[in-house]
C-alpha positions as CSV (number, residue, x, y, z in Angstrom):
1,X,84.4,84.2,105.1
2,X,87.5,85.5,107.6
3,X,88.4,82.9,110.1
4,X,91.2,82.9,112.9
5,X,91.7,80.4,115.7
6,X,93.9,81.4,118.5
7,X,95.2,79.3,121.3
8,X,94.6,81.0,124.9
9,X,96.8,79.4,127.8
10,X,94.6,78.8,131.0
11,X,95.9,79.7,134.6
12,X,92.9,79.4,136.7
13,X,90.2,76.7,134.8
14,X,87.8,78.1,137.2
15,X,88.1,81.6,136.7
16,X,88.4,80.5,132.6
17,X,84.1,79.4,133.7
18,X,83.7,82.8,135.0
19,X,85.1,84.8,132.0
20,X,83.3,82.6,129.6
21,X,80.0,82.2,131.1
22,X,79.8,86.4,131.9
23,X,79.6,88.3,128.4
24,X,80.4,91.7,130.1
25,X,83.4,89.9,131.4
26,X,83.8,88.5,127.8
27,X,83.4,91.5,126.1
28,X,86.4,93.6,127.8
29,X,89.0,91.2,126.0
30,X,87.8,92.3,122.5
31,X,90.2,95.0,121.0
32,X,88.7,98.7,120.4
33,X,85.1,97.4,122.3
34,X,83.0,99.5,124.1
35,X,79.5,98.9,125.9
36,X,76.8,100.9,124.4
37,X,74.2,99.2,126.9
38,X,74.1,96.6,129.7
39,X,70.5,96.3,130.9
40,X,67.7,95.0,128.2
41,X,70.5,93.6,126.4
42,X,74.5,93.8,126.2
43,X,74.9,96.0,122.8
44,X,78.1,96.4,121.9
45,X,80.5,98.5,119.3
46,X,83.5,97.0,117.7
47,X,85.8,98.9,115.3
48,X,88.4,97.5,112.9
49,X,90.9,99.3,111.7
50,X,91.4,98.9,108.1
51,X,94.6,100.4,106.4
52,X,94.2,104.6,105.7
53,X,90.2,103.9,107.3
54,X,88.1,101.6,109.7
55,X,85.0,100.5,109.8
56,X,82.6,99.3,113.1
57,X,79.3,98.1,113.7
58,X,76.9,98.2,116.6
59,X,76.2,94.4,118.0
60,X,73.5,92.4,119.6
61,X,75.1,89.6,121.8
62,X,73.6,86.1,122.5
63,X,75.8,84.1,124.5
64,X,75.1,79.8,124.5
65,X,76.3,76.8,125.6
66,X,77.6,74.0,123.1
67,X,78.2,70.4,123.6
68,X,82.4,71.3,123.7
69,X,82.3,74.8,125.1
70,X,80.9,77.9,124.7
71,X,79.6,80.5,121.7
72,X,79.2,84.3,121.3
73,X,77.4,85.6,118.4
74,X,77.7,89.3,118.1
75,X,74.5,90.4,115.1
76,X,74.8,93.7,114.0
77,X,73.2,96.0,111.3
78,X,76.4,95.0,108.1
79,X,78.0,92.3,109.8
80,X,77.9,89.0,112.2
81,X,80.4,88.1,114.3
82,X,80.9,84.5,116.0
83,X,83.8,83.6,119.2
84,X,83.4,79.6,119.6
85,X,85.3,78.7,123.0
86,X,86.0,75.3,123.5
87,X,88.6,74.7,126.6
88,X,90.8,72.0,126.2
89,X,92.9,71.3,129.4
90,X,94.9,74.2,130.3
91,X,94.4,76.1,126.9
92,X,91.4,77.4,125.2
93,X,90.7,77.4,121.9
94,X,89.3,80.0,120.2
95,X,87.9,80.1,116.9
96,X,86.3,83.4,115.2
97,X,84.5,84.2,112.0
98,X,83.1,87.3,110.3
99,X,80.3,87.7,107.9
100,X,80.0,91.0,106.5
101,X,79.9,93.3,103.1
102,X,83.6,94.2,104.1
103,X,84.8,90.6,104.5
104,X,88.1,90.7,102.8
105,X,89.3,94.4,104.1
106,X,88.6,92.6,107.1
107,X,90.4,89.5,106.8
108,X,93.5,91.4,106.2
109,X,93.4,92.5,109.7
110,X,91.7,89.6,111.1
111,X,94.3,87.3,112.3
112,X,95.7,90.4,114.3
113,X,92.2,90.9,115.5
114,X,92.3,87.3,116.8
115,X,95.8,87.6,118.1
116,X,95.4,90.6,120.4
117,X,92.0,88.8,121.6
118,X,93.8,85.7,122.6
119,X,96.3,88.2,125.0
120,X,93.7,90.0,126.2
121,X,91.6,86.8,127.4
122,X,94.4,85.2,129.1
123,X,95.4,88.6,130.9
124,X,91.8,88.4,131.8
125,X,92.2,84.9,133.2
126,X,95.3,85.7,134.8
127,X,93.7,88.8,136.5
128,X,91.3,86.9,137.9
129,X,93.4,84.2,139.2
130,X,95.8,86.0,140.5
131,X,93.2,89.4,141.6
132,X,96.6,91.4,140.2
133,X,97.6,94.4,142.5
134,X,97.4,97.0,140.4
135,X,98.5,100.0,142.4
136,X,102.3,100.5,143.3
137,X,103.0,101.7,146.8
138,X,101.4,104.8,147.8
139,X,98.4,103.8,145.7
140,X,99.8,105.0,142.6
141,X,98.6,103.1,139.2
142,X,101.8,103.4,137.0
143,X,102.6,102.1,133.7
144,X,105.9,101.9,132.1
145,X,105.6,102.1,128.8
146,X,109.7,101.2,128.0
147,X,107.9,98.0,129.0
148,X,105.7,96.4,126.5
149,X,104.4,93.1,129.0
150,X,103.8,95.6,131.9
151,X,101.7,97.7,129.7
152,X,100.0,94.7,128.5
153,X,99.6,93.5,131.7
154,X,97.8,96.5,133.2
155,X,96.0,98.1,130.1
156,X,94.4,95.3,128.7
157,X,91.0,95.3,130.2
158,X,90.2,98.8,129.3
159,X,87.2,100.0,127.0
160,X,86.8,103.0,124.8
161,X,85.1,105.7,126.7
162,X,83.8,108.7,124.7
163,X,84.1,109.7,121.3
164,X,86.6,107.6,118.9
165,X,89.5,109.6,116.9
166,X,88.8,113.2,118.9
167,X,90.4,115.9,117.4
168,X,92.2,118.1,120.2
169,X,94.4,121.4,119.1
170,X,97.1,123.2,120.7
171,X,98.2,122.2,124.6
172,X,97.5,118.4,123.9
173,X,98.1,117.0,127.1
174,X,96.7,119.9,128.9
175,X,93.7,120.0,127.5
176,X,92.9,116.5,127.5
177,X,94.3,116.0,131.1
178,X,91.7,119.2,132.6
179,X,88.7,117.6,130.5
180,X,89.3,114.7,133.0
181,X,90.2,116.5,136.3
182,X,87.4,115.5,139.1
183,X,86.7,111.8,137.3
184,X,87.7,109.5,139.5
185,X,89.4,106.1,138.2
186,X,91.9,105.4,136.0
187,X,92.2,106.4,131.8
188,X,94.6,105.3,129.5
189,X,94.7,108.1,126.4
190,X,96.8,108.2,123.3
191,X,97.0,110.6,120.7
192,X,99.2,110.9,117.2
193,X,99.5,114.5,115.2
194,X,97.7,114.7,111.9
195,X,101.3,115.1,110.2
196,X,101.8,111.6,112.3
197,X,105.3,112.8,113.8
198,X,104.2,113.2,117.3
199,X,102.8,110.4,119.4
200,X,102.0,110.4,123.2
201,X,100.5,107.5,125.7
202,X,99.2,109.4,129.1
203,X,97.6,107.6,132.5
204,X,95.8,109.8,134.7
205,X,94.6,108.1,137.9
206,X,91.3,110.5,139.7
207,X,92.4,113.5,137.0
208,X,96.2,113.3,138.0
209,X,98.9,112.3,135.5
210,X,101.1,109.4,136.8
211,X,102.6,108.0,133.6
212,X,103.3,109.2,130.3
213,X,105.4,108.6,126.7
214,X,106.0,111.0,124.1
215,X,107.2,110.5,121.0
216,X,108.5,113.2,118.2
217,X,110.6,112.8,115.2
218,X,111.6,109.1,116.5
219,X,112.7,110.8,119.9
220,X,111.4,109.0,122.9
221,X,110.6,110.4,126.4
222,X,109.3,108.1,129.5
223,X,108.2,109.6,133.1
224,X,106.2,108.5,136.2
225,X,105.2,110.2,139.3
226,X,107.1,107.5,141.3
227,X,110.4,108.3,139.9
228,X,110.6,111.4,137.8
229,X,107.6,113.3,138.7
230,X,109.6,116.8,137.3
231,X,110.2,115.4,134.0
232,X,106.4,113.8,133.6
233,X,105.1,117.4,134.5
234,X,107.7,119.1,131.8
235,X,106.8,116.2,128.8
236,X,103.0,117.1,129.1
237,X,103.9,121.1,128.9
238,X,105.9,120.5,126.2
239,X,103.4,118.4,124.0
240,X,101.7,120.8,121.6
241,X,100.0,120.5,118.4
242,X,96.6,119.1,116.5
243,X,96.3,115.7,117.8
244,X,93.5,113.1,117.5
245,X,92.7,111.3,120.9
246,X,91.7,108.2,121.7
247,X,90.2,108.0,125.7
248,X,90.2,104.4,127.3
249,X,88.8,104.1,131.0
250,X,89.5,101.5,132.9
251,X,87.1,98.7,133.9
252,X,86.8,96.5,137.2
253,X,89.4,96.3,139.9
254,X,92.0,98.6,139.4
């Protein structure tokens, strides 16, 4: 049976309580999830991503308290999943397990898995401590992606919104970009050809593009409406191609 344990560091002990105790709060620091349903019960999809496929499974969460800290057991339809959280000072502890017909495919990728959750919760804490200001001046939410702990910082807490690996032709960018025009808040989407040479990263705050990353042939290109908003609008004409699309929207304070 796959097992990881991670250590989380602790900013705010109290805001740790509020993570740990809310499993919608919880559930935004596991990679690739997304909320299938809130109300009756918090059902919840997580994917892992196995090598040349993936596999995912639809769970049922119960959330308890233990003598030493906290447990999540996520029961779904091939596999079970179980996050024990036990704080100890200013770190948490966090130790996962996975029960499934795919066990060692997924124990390849499991310490990753557990890694990326451990980031994720303590950006979490840290958001909450601190209620991060998003926005730069003039209300503009910018990544740079030439800056892997400010995109950390700001992307974490987002959840898969729509459709998993969509496959989107020529005009990329465009195309993607005008599906969202009118939605308000802010999406994080990312996109790699099918002959894998082209890559982009895109943030579009209320349908407007205000950060984006392209990638072809090992060529790199970086823009934001803050500082080059000429070259951001030429870098999302000049993506082309077949590309398969990931959409992330952004939950909570932004």
């Amino acid at each position: 049976m796959p097992r990881a344990v991670e250590k989380v560091r602790v900013s705010n002990p109290d805001n740790l309580e509020r993570v740990l105790l809310n499993p919608e709060l919880f559930v935004r620091a596991i990679p690739n999830a997304s909320v299938l349903k809130s109300r009756e019960m918090l059902l919840v999809r997580v994917p892992f991503r196995l090598f040349l496929f993936s596999t995912r499974d639809d769970y049922r969460v119960t959330f308890y308290a233990e003598r030493d800290g906290y447990a999540y057991e996520f029961n779904g339809r091939k596999s079970r999943l179980v996050f024990k959280l036990k704080p100890e000072g200013d770190e948490l502890q966090v130790e996962m397990t996975y029960e499934g017909r795919l066990k060692r495919l997924v124990g390849l990728e499991f310490r990753r898995f557990a890694e990326e959750l451990a980031v994720n919760l303590e950006g979490l804490i840290d958001e909450l401590s601190a209620e991060v200001a998003r926005k730069v001046e003039g209300g503009v939410f910018e990544v740079n992606f030439d800056d892997p702990a400010d995109f950390k910082r700001k992307l974490y807490g987002f959840l898969l919104e729509g459709t998993e690996d969509l496959l989107v032709s020529e005009e990329a960018l465009q195309q993607v970009a005008g599906h969202l025009v009118g939605e308000s808040g802010v999406y994080y989407i990312s996109g790699t050809s099918l002959d894998g040479r082209k890559r982009f990263q895109l943030v579009l705050q209320d349908g407007k593009p205000t950060s984006v990353k392209f990638v072809e042939n090992g060529r790199s290109r970086v823009a934001r409406l803050s500082l080059n908003p000429n070259e951001l609008e030429r870098i999302i004409r000049d993506v082309s191609g077949d590309f398969v699309v990931n959409i992330w929207r952004k939950v909570g304070r932004v």
